[in-house]
N, C-alpha and C positions, 0 to 999 in steps of 0.2 A: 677292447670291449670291457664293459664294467661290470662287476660280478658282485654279488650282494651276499651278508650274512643278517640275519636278525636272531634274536635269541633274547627270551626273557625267564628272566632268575627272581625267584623269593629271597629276599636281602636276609639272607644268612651269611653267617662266615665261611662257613665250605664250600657256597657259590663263586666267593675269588680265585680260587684257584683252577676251577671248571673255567669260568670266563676268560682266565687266560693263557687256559694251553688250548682253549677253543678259536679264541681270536688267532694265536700263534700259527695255529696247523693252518687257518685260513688264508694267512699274509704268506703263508710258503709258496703258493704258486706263484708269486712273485720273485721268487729266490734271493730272497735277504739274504746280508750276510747274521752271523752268527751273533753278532753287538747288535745288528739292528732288530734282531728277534728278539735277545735279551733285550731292549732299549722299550719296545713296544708292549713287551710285557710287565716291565715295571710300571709303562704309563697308567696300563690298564687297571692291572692290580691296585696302583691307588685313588682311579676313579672310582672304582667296585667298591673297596673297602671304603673311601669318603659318603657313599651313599649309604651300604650299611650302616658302620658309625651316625652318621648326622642324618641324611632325612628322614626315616620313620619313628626315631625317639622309643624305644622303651616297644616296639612294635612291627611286626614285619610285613612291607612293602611290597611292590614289585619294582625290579630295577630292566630299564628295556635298553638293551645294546645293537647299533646297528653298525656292520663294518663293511666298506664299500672298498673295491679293489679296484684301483683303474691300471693305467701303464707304467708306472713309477710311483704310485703313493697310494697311499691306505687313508681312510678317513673313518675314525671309531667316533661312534656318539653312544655316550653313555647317558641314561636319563632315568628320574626318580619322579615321581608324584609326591613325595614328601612335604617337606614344612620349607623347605625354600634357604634359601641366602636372604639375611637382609641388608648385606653391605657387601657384595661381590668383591670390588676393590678392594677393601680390608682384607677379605678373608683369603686374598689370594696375598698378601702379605708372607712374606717368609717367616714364623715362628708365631702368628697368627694362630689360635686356635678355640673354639668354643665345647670343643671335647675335653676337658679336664686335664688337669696334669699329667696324664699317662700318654699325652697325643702331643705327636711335635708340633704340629700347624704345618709342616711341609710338604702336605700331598701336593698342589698347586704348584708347588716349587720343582718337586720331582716329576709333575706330569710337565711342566714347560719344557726342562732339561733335556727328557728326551724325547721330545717330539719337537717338529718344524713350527708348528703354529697351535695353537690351545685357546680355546675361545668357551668362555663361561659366560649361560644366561641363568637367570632364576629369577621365580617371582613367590614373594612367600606366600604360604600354603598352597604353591602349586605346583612346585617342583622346581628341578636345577636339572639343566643339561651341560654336558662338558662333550668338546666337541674336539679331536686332538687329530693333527694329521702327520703324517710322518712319509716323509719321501724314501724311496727305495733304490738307491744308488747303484747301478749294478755292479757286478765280482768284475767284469770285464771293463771294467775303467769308462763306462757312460753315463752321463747324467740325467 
């Protein structure tokens, strides 16, 4: 049976860390191990922070998270109304980035790593969804 979370955060900084021991406590009824909670929350953490960072510019948003539980996987969608991607492929480029010097350009890199599958849309000025899903292996040797 599929079990649903939604949850929407003001694109501030101290909404990432909310969003991902929120998602986290959610994927536990599924009894991750210990890497794949750490794994799920790294993914999170830099969907959240790429949204604050980049789609509201100088301005705070709302960022809409939905995380879907089924028998073995998790599916998070992170979504912005912001200013959009104009080159999705580029920017998913590894060291790619339009946030300044201070920004590695690796979110895209590190949400692939650790999840199954990552699928980014965006259309400018209407937003970017990032859509990550992450399978859930059980302790007991099943897949």
């Amino acid at each position: 049976m599929k079990n649903e979370m939604k949850l929407t955060v003001p694109s501030i900084s101290a909404n990432e860390s909310f969003v991902r021991v929120a998602v986290a406590a959610f994927a536990a009824r599924l009894d991750p191990t210990i890497e794949e909670i750490n794994d799920i929350k790294t993914a999170v953490s830099e969907a959240v922070t790429n949204a604050i960072v980049h789609a509201y510019k100088n301005e705070v948003g709302k960022i809409y998270i939905t995380v879907t539980a089924d028998e073995d996987k998790l599916k998070i969608s992170v979504r912005d109304r912001g200013c959009g991607i104009e080159n999705v492929k580029k920017a998913m480029e590894p060291l790619y980035t339009t946030g300044g010097e201070e920004r590695a350009g690796l979110g895209f890199a590190v949400m692939e790593s650790f999840t199954d599958r990552l699928t980014v849309t965006s259309k400018k000025d209407k937003g970017t969804t990032v859509v990550m899903i992450k399978k859930i292996r059980s302790k007991y040797g099943c897949k």
